[in-house]
PDBQT receptor file of N, H, CA, C and O in Angstrom, charges set to zero:
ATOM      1  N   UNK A   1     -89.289  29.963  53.301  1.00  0.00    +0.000 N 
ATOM      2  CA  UNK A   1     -88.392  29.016  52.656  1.00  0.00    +0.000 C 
ATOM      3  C   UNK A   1     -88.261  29.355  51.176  1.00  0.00    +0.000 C 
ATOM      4  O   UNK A   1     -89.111  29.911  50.481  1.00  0.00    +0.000 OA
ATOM      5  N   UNK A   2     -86.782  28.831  50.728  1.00  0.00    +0.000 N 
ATOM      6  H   UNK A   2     -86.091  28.379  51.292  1.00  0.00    +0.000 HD
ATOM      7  CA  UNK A   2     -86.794  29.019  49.127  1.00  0.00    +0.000 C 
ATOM      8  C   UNK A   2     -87.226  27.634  48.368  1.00  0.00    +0.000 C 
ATOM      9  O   UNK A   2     -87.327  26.468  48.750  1.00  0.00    +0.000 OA
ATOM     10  N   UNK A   3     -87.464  28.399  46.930  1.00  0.00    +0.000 N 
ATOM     11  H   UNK A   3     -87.382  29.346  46.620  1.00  0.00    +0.000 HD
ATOM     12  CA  UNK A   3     -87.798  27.518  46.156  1.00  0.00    +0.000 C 
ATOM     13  C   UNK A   3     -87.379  27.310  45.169  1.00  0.00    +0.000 C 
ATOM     14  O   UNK A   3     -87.724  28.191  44.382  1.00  0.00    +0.000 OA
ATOM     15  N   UNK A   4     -86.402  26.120  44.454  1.00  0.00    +0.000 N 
ATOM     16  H   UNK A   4     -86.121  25.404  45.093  1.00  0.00    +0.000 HD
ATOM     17  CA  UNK A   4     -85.940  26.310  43.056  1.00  0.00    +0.000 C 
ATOM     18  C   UNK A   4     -86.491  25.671  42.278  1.00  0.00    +0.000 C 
ATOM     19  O   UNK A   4     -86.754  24.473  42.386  1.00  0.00    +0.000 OA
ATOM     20  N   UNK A   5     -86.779  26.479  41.258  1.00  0.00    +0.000 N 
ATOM     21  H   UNK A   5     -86.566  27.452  41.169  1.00  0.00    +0.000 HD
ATOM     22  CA  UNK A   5     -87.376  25.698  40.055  1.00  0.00    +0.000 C 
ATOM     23  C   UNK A   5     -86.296  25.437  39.069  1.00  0.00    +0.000 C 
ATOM     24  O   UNK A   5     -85.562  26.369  38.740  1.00  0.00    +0.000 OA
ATOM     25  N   UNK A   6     -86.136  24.242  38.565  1.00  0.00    +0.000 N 
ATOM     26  H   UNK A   6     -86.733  23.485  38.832  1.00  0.00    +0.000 HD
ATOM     27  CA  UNK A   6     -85.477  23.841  37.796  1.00  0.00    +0.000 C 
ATOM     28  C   UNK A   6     -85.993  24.024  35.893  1.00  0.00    +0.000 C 
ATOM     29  O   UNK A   6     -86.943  23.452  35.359  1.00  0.00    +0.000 OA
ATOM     30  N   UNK A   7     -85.080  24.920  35.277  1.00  0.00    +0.000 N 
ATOM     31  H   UNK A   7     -84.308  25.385  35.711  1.00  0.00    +0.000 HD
ATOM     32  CA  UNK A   7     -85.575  24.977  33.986  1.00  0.00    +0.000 C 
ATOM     33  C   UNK A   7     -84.852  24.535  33.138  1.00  0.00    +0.000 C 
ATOM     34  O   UNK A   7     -83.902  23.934  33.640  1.00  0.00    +0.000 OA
ATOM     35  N   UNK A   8     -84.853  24.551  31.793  1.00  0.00    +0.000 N 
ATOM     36  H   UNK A   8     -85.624  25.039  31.385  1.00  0.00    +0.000 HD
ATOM     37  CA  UNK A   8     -84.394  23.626  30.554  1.00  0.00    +0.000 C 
ATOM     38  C   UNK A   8     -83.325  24.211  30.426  1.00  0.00    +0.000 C 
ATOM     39  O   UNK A   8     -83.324  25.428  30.612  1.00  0.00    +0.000 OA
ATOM     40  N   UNK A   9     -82.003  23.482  30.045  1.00  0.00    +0.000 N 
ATOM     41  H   UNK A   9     -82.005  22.494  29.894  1.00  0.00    +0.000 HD
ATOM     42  CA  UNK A   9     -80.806  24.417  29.710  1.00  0.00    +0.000 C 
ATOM     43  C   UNK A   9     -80.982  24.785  28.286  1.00  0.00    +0.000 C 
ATOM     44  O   UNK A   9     -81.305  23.911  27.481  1.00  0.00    +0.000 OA
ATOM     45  N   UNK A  10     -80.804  25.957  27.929  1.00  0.00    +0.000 N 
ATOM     46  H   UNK A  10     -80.542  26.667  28.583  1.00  0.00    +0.000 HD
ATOM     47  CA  UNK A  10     -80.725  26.132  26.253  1.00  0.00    +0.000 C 
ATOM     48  C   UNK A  10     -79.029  25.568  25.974  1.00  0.00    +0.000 C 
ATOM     49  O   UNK A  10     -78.008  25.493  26.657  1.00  0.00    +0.000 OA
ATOM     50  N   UNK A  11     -79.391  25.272  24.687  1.00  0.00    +0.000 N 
ATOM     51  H   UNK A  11     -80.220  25.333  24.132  1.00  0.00    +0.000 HD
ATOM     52  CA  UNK A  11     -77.830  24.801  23.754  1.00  0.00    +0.000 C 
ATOM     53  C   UNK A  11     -76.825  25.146  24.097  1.00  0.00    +0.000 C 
ATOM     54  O   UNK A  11     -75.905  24.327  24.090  1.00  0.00    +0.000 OA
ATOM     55  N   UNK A  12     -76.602  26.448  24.520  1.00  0.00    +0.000 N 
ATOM     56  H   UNK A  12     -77.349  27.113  24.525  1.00  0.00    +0.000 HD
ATOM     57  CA  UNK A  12     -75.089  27.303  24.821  1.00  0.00    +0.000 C 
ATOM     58  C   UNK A  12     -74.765  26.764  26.206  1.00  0.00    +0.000 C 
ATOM     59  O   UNK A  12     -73.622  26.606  26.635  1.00  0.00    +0.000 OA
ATOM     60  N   UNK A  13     -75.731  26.538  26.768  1.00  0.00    +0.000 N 
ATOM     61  H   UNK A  13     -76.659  26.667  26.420  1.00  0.00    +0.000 HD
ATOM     62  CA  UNK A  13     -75.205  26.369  27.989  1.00  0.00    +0.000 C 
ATOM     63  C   UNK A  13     -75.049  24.759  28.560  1.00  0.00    +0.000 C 
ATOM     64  O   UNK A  13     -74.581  24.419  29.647  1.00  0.00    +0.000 OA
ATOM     65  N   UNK A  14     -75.477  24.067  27.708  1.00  0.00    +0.000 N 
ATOM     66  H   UNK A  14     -75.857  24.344  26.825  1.00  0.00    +0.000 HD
ATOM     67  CA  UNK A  14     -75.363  22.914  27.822  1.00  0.00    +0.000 C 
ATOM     68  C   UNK A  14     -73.975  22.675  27.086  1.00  0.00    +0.000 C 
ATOM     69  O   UNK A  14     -73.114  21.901  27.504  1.00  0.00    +0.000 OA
ATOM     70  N   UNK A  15     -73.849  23.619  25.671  1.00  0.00    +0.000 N 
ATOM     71  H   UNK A  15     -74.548  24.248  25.331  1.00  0.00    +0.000 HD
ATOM     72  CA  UNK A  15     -71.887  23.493  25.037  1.00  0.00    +0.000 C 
ATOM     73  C   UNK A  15     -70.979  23.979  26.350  1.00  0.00    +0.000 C 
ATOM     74  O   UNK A  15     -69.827  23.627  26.602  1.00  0.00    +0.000 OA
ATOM     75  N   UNK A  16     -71.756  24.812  27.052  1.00  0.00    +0.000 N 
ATOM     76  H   UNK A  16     -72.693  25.098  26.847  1.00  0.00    +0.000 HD
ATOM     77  CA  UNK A  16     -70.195  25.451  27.876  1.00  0.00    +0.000 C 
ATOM     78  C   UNK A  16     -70.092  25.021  29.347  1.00  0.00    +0.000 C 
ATOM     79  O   UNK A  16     -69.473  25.617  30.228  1.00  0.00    +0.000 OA
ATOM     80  N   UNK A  17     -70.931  23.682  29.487  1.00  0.00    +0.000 N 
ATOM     81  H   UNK A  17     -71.434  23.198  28.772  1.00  0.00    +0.000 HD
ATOM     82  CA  UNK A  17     -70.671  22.818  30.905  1.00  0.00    +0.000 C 
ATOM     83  C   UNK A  17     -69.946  21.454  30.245  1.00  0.00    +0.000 C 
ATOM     84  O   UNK A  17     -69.691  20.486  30.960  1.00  0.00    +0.000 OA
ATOM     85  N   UNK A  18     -69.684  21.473  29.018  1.00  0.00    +0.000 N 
ATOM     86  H   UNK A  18     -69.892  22.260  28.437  1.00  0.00    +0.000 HD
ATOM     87  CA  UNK A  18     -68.991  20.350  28.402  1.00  0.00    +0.000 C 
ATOM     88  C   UNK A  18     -69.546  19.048  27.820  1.00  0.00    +0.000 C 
ATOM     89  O   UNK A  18     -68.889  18.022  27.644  1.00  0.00    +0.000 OA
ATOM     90  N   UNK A  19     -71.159  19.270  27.477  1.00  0.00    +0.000 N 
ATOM     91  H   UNK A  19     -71.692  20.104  27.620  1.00  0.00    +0.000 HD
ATOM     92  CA  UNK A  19     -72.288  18.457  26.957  1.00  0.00    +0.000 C 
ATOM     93  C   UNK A  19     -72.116  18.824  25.869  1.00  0.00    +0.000 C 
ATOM     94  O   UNK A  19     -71.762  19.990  25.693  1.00  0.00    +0.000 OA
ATOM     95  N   UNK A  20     -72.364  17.709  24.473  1.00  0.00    +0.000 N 
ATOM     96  H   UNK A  20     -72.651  16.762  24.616  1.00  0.00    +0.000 HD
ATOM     97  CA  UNK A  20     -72.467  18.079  23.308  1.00  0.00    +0.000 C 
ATOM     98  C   UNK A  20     -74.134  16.979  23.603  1.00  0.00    +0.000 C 
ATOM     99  O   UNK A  20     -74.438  16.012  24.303  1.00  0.00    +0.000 OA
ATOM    100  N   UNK A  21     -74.889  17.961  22.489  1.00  0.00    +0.000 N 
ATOM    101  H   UNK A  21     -74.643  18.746  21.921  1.00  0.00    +0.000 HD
ATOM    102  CA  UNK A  21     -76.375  17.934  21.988  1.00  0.00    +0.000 C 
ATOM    103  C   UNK A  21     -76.590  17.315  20.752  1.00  0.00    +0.000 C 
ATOM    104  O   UNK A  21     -76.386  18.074  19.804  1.00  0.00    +0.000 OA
ATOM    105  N   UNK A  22     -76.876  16.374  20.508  1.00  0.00    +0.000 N 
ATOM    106  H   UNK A  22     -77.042  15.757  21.278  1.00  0.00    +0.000 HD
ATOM    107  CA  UNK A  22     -76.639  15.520  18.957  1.00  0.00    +0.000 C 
ATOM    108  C   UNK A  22     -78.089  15.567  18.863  1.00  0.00    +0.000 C 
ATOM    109  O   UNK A  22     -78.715  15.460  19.918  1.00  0.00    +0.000 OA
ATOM    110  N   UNK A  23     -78.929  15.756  17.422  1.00  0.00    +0.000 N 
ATOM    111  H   UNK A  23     -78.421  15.843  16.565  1.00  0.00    +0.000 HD
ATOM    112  CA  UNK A  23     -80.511  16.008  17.090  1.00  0.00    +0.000 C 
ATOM    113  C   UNK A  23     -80.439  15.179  15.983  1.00  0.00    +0.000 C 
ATOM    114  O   UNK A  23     -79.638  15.353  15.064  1.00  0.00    +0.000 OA
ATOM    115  N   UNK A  24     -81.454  14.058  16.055  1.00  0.00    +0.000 N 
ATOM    116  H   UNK A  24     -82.105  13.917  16.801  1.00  0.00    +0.000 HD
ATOM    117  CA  UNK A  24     -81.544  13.228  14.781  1.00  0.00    +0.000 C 
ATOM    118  C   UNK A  24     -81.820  14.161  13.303  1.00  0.00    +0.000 C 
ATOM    119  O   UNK A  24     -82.312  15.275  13.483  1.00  0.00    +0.000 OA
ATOM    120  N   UNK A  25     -81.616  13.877  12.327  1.00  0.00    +0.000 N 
ATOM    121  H   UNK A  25     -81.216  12.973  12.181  1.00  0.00    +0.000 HD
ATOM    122  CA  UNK A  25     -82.377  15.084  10.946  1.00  0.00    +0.000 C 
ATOM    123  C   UNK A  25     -82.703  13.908   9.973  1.00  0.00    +0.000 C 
ATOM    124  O   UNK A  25     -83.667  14.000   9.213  1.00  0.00    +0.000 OA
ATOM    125  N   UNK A  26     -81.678  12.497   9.998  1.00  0.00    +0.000 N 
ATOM    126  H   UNK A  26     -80.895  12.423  10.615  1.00  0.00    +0.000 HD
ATOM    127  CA  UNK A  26     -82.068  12.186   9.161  1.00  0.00    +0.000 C 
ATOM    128  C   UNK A  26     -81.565  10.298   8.919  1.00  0.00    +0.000 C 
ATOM    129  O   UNK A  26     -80.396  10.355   9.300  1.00  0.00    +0.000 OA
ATOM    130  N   UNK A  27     -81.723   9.341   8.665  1.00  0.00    +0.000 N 
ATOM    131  H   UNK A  27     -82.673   9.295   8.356  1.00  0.00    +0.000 HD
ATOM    132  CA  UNK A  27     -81.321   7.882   9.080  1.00  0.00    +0.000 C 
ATOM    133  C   UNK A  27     -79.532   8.344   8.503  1.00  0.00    +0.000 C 
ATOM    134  O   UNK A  27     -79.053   8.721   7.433  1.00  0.00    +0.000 OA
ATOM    135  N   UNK A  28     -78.964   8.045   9.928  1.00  0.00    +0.000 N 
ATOM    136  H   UNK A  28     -79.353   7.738  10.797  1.00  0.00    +0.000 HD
ATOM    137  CA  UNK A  28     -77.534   8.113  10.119  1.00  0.00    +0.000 C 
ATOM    138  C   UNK A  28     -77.099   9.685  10.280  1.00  0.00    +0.000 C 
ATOM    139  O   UNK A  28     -75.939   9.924  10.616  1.00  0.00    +0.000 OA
ATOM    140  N   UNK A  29     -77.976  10.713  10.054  1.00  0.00    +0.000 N 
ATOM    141  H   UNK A  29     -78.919  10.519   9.781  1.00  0.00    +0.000 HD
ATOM    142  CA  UNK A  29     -77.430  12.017  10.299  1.00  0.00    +0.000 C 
ATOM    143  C   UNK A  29     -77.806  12.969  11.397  1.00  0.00    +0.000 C 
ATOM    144  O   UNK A  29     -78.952  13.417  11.419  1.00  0.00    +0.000 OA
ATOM    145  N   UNK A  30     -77.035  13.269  12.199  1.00  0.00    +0.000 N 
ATOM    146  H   UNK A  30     -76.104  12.905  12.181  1.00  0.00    +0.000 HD
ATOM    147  CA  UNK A  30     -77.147  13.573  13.643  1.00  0.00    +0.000 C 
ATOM    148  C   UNK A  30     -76.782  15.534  13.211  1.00  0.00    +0.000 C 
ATOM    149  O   UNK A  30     -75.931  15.768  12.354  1.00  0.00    +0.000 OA
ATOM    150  N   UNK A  31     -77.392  16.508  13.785  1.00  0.00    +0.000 N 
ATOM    151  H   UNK A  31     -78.084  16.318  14.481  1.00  0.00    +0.000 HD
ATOM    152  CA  UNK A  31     -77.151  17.378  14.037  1.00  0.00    +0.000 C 
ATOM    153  C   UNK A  31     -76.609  17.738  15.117  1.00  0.00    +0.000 C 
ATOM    154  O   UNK A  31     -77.268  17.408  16.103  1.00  0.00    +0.000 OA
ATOM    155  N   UNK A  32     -75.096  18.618  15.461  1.00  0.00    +0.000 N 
ATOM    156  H   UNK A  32     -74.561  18.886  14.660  1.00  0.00    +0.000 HD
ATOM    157  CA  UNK A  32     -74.443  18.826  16.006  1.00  0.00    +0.000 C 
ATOM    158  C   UNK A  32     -75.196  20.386  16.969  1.00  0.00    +0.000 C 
ATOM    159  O   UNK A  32     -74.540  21.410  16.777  1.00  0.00    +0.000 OA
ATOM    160  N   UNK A  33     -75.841  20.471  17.454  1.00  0.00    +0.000 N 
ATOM    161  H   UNK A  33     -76.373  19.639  17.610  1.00  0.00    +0.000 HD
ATOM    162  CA  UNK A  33     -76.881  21.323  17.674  1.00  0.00    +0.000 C 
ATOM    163  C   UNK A  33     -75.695  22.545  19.154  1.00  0.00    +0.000 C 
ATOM    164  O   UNK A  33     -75.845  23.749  19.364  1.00  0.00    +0.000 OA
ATOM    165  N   UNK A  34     -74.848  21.752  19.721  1.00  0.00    +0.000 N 
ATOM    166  H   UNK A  34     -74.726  20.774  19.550  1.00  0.00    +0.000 HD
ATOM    167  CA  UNK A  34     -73.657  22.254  20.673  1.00  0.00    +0.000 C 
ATOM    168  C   UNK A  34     -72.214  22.679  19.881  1.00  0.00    +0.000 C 
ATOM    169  O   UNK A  34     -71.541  23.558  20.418  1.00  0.00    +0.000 OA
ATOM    170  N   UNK A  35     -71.842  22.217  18.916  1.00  0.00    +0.000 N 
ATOM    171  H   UNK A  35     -72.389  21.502  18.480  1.00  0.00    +0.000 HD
ATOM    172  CA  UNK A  35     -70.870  22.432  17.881  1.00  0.00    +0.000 C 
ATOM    173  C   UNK A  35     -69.639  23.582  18.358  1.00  0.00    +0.000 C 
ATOM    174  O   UNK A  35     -69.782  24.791  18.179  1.00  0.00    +0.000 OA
ATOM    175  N   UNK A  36     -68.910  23.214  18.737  1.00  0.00    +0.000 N 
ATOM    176  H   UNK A  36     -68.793  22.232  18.883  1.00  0.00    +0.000 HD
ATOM    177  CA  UNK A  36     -67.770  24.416  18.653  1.00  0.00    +0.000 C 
ATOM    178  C   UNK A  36     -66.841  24.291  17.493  1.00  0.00    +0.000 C 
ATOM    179  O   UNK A  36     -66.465  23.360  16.780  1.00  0.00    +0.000 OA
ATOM    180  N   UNK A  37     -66.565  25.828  17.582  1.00  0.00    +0.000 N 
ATOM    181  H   UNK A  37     -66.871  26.584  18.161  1.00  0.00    +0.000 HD
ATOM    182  CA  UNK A  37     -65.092  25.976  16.638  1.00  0.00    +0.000 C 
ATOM    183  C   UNK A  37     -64.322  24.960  16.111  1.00  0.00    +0.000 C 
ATOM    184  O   UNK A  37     -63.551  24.196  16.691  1.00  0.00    +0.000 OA
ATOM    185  N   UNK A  38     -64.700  25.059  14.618  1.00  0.00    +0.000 N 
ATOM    186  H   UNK A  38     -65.327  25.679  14.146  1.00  0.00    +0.000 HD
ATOM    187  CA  UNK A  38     -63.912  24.030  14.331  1.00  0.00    +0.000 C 
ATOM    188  C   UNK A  38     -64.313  21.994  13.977  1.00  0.00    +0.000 C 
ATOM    189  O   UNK A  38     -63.710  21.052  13.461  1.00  0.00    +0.000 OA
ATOM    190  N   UNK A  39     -65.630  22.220  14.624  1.00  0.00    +0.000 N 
ATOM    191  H   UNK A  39     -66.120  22.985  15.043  1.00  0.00    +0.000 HD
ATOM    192  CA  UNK A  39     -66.613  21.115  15.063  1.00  0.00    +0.000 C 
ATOM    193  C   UNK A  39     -67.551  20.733  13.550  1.00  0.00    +0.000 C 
ATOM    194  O   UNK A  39     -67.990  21.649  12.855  1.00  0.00    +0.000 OA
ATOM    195  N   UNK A  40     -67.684  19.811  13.324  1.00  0.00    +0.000 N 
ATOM    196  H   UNK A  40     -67.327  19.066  13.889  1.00  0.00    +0.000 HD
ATOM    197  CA  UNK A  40     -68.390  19.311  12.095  1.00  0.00    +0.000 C 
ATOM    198  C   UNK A  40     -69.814  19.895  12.954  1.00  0.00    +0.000 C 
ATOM    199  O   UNK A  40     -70.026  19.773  14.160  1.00  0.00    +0.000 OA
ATOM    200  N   UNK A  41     -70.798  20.637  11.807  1.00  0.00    +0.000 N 
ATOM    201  H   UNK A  41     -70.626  20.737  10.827  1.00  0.00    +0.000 HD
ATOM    202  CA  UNK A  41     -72.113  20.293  12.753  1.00  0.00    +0.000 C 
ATOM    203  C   UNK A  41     -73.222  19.341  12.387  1.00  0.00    +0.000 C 
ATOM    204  O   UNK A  41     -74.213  19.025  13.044  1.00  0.00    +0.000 OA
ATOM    205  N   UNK A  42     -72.792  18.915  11.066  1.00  0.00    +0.000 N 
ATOM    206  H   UNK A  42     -71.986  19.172  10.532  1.00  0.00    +0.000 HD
ATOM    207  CA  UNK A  42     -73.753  17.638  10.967  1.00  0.00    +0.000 C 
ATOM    208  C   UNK A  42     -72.662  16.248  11.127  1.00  0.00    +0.000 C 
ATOM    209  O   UNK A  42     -71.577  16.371  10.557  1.00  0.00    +0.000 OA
ATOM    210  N   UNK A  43     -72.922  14.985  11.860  1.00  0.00    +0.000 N 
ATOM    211  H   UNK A  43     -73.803  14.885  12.323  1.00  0.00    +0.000 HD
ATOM    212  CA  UNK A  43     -72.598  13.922  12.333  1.00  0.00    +0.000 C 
ATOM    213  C   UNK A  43     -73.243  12.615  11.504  1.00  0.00    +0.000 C 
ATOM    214  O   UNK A  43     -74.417  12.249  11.561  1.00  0.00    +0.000 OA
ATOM    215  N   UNK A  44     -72.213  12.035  10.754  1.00  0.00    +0.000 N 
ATOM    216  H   UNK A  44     -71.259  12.333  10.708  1.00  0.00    +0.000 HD
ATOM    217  CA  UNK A  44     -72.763  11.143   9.892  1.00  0.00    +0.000 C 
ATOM    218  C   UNK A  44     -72.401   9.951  10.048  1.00  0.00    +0.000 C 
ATOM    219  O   UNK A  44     -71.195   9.906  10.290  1.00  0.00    +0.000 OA
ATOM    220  N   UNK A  45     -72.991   8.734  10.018  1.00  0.00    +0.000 N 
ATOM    221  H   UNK A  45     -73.971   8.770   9.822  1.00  0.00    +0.000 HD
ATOM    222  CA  UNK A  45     -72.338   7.173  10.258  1.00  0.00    +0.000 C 
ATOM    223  C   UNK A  45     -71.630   7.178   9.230  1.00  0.00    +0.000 C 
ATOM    224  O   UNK A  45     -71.705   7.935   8.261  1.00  0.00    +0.000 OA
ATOM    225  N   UNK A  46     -70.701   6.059   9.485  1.00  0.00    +0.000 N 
ATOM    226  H   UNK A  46     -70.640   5.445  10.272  1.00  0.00    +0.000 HD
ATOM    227  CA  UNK A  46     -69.438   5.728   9.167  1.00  0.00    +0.000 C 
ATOM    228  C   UNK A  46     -68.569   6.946   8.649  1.00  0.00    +0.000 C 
ATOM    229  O   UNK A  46     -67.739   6.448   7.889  1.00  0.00    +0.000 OA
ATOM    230  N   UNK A  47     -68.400   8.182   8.707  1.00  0.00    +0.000 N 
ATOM    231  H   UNK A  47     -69.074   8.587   9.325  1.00  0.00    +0.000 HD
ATOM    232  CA  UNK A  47     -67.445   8.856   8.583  1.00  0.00    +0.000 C 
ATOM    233  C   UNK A  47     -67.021   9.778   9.832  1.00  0.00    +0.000 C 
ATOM    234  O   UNK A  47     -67.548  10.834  10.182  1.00  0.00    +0.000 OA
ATOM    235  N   UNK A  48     -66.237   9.292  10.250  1.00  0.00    +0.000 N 
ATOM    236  H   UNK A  48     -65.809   8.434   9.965  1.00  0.00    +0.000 HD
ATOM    237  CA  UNK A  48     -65.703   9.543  11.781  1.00  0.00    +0.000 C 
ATOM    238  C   UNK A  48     -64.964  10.809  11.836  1.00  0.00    +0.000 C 
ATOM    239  O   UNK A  48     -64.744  11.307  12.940  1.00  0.00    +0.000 OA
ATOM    240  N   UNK A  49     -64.591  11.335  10.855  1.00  0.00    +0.000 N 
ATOM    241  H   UNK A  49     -64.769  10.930   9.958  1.00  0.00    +0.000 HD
ATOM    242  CA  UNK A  49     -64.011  12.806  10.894  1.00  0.00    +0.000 C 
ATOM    243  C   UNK A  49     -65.307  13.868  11.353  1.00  0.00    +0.000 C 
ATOM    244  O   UNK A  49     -65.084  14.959  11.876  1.00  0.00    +0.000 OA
ATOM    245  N   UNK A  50     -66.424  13.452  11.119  1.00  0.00    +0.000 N 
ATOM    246  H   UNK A  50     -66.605  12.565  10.694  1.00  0.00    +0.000 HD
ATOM    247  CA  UNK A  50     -67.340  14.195  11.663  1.00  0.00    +0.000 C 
ATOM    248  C   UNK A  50     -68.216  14.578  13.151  1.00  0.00    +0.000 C 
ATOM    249  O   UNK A  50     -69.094  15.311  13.607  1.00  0.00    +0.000 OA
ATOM    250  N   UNK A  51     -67.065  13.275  13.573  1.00  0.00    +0.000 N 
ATOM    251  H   UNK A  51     -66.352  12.679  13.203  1.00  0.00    +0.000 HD
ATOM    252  CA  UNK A  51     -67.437  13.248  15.410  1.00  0.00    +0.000 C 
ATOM    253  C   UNK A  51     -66.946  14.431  15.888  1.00  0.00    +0.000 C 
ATOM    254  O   UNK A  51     -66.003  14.957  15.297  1.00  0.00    +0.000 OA
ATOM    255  N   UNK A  52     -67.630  15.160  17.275  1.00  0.00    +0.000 N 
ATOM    256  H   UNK A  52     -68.397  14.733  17.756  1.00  0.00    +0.000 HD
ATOM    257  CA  UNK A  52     -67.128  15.505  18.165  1.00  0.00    +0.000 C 
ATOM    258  C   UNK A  52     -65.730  15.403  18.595  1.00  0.00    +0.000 C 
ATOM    259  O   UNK A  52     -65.236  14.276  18.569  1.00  0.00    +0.000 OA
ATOM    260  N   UNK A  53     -64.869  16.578  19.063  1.00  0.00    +0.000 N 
ATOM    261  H   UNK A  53     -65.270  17.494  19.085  1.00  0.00    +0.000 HD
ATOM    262  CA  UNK A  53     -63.678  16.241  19.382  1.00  0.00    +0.000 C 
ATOM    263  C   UNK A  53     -64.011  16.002  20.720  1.00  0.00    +0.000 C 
ATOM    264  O   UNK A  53     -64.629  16.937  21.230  1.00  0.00    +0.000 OA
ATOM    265  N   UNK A  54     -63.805  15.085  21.416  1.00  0.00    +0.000 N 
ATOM    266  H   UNK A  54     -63.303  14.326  21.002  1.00  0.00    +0.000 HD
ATOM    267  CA  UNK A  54     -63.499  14.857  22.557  1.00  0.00    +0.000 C 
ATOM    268  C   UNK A  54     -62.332  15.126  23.593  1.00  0.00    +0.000 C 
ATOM    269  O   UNK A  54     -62.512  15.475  24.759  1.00  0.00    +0.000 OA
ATOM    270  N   UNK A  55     -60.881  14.871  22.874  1.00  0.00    +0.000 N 
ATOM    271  H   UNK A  55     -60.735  14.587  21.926  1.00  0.00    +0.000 HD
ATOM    272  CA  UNK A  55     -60.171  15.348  23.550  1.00  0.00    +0.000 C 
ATOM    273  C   UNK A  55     -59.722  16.825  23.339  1.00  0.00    +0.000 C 
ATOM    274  O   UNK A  55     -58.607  17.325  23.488  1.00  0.00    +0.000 OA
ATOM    275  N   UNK A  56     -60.862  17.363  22.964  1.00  0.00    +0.000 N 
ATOM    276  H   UNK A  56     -61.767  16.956  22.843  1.00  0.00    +0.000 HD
ATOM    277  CA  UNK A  56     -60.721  19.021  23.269  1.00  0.00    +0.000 C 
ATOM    278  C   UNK A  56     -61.980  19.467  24.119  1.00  0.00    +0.000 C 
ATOM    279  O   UNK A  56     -61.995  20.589  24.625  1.00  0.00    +0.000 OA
ATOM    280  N   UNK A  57     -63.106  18.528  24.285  1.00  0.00    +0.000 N 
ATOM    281  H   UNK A  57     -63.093  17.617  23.874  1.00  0.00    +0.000 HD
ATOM    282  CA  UNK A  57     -63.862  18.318  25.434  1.00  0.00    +0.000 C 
ATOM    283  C   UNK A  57     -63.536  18.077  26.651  1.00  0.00    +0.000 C 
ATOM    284  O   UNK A  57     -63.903  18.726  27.631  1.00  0.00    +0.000 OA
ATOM    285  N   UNK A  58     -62.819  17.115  26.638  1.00  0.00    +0.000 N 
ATOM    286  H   UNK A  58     -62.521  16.588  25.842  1.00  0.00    +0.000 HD
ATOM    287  CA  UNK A  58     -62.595  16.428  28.286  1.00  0.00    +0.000 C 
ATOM    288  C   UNK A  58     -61.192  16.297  28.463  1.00  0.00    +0.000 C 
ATOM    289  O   UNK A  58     -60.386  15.601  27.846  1.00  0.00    +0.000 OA
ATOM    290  N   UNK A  59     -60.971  17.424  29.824  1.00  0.00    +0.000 N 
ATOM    291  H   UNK A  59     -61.626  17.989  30.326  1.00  0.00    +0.000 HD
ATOM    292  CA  UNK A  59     -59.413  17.535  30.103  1.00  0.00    +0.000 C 
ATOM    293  C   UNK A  59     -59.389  16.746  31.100  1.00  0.00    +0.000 C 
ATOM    294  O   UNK A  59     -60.418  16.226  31.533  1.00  0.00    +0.000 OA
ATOM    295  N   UNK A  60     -58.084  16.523  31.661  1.00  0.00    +0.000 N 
ATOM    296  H   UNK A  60     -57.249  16.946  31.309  1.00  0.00    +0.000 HD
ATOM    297  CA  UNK A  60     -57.660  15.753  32.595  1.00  0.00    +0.000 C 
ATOM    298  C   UNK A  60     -57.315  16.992  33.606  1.00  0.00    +0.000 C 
ATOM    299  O   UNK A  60     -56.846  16.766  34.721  1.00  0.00    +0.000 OA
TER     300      UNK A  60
């Protein structure tokens, strides 16, 4: 019989199944640790230009 072991996805591959990876650094500042082109990679409260694009994430 087979056996799969299940291992940790690294970063890239968690950006290119369509997961973004956010890493605390600092109170309100999120590291963008999945970041594509174009992508803020640090994530800060209340300034929303620094989110994730989503609708270049998730197609229909």
């Amino acid at each position: 019989s087979r056996f799969y072991v299940s291992a940790p996805k690294g970063d890239t591959e968690l950006r290119d199944k369509g997961f973004t990876k956010l890493v605390r650094r600092d109170d309100g500042v999120y590291e963008n640790v999945t970041a594509r082109d174009g992508e803020s990679r640090y994530v800060r409260q209340g300034k929303p230009e620094t989110l994730p694009n989503l609708k270049k994430i998730i197609r229909d």
